[in-house]
N, C-alpha and C positions, 0 to 999 in steps of 0.2 A: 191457322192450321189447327190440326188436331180434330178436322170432321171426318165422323164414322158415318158407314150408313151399310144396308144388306143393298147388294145386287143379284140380279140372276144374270148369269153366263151359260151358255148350253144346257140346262134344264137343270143347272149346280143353284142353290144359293150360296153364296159366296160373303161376309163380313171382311171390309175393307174399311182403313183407318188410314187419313192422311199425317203421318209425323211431322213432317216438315216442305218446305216448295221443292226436294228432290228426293222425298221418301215417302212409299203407299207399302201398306202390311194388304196382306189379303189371305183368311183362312174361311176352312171350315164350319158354316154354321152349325154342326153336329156334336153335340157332344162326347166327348171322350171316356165320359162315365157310362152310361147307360146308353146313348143314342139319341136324348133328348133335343129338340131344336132350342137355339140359345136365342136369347133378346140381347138386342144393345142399350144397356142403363147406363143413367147418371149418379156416379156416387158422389160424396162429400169429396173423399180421394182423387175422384177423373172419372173418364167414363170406362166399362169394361162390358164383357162381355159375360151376359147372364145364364144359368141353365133354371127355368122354374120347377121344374121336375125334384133335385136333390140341392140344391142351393149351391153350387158349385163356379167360380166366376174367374174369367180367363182375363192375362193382360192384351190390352188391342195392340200393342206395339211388338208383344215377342208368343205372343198362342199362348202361354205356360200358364197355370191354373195355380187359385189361390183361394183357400174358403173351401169348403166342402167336399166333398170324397172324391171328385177325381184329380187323374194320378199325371196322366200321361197330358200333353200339351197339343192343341187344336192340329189339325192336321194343315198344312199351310202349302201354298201357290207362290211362284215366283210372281212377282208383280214388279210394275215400272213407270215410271210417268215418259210418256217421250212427248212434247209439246204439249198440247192439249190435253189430251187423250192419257188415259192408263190401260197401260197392256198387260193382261195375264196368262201367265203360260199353264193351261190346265192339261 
């Protein structure tokens, strides 16, 4: 477990993080500070979610921001695994 990856959904990018074989996060690749689009890194810590713009870095598993000036946490999508498949409610 624990693979991230960006998708596009209806013309969203969307950052999705499998936690475990019955839990998928799925937010906003937008940044909360500025607008900046974020990267998916590897840190020493895990992976997270990056802004290159103001250095500001979100957890893949809850949106919430850690490292640099922003305040507020990714804006996030209901998501779900139903068999195969992950569903998100946009």
């Amino acid at each position: 477990m624990g693979a991230t990856t960006s998708v596009e959904v209806e013309g969203r990018t969307l950052l999705m993080h499998r936690v475990d074989e019955s839990t998928v996060t799925a937010y906003s690749n937008v940044c909360t500070h500025q607008g900046c689009l974020l990267q998916v890194v590897d840190r020493p810590e895990g992976t997270a979610y990056a802004c290159p713009c103001h250095g500001s870095h979100f957890d893949v598993e809850t949106g919430k921001p850690f490292g640099g000036p922003a305040r507020q946490p990714l804006m996030d999508y209901e998501a779900a695994i139903d068999g195969d498949q992950v569903v998100v409610k946009l």
